[in-house]
N, C-alpha and C positions, 0 to 999 in steps of 0.2 A: 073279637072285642077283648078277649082274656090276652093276648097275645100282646097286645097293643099296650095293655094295663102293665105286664110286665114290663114288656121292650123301656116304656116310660119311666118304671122304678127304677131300672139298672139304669139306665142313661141320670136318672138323678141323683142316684147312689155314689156312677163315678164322678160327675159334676161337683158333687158334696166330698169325695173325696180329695180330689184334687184339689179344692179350695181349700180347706184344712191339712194337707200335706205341705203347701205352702210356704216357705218359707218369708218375713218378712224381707222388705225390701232393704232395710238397713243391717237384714244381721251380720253380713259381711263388712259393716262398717267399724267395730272395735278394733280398736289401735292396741295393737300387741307390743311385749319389749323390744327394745332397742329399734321402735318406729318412729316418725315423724309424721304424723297424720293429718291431709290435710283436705277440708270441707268447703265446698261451695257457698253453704249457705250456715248461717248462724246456729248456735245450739247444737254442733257438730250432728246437722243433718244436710240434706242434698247429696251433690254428686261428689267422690269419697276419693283420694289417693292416699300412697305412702312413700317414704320415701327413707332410705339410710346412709344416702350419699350427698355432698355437693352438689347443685344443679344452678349455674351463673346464665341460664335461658328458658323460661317456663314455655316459650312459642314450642310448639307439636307436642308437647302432655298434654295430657285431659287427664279429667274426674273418670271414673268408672260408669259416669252416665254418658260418655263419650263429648263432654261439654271441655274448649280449653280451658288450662287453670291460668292460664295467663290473665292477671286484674282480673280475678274471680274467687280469692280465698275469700274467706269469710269469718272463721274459726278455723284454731289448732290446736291438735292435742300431741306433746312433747313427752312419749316413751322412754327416751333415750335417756341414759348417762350425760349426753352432751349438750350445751346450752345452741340454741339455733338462732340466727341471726336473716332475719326476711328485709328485702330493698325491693323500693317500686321499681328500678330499672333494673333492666336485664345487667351484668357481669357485676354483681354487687355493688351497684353504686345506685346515685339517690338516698330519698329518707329512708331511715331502716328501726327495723324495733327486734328485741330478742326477746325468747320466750326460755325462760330457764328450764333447766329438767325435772321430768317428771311431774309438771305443770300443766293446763291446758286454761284454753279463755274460747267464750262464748260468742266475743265477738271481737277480731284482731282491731288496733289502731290501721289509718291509711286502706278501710277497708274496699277490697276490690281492687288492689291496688299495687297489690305482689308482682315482682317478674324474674326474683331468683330469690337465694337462700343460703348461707354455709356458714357451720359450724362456729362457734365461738373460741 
């Protein structure tokens, strides 16, 4: 019975620990300098990329929830020096909105509605 009593304390112990060792599931979501960071869902939370380059095809990115980002932004947060410029269709064409530097918004205009991006 003593046996059983421990075997159960340690199995709850490490259960307790590994739940408190835990990292949150957003903490790899902060947009560091000279990022362009971009969220799934509003309130720059959901599924999370970045980006430092050009990209005129969002078709095969995903968020890091492995979801495409294609017509799934949501929110952006603007790291960088450089102002960013987002268009519903792919090779920068379509309606477009820019988000200037070192700015971010909670909720983009044309949301869900992205399919490239570059630089201003």
């Amino acid at each position: 019975m003593r046996k059983g009593m421990v075997a159960a304390a340690m199995v709850a112990g490490l259960v307790s620990t590994a739940l408190v060792g835990a990292a949150p599931a957003f903490a790899n979501q902060v947009c560091i300098d000279n990022d362009l960071c971009l969220y799934e869902d509003g309130r720059m939370s959901g599924g999370y990329t970045w980006f430092e380059t050009n990209d005129s095809l969002y078709s095969g990115n995903s968020f890091d929830n492995g979801h495409s980002i294609n017509d799934r932004v949501s929110s952006v947060s603007n790291m960088d020096h450089r102002c960013w410029r987002f268009y519903t269709d792919s090779l920068y064409r379509g309606s477009s909105w820019t988000i200037q530097p070192y700015t971010a918004t909670n909720q983009v205009p044309h949301n869900d509605q992205y399919s490239s991006h570059k630089t201003c």
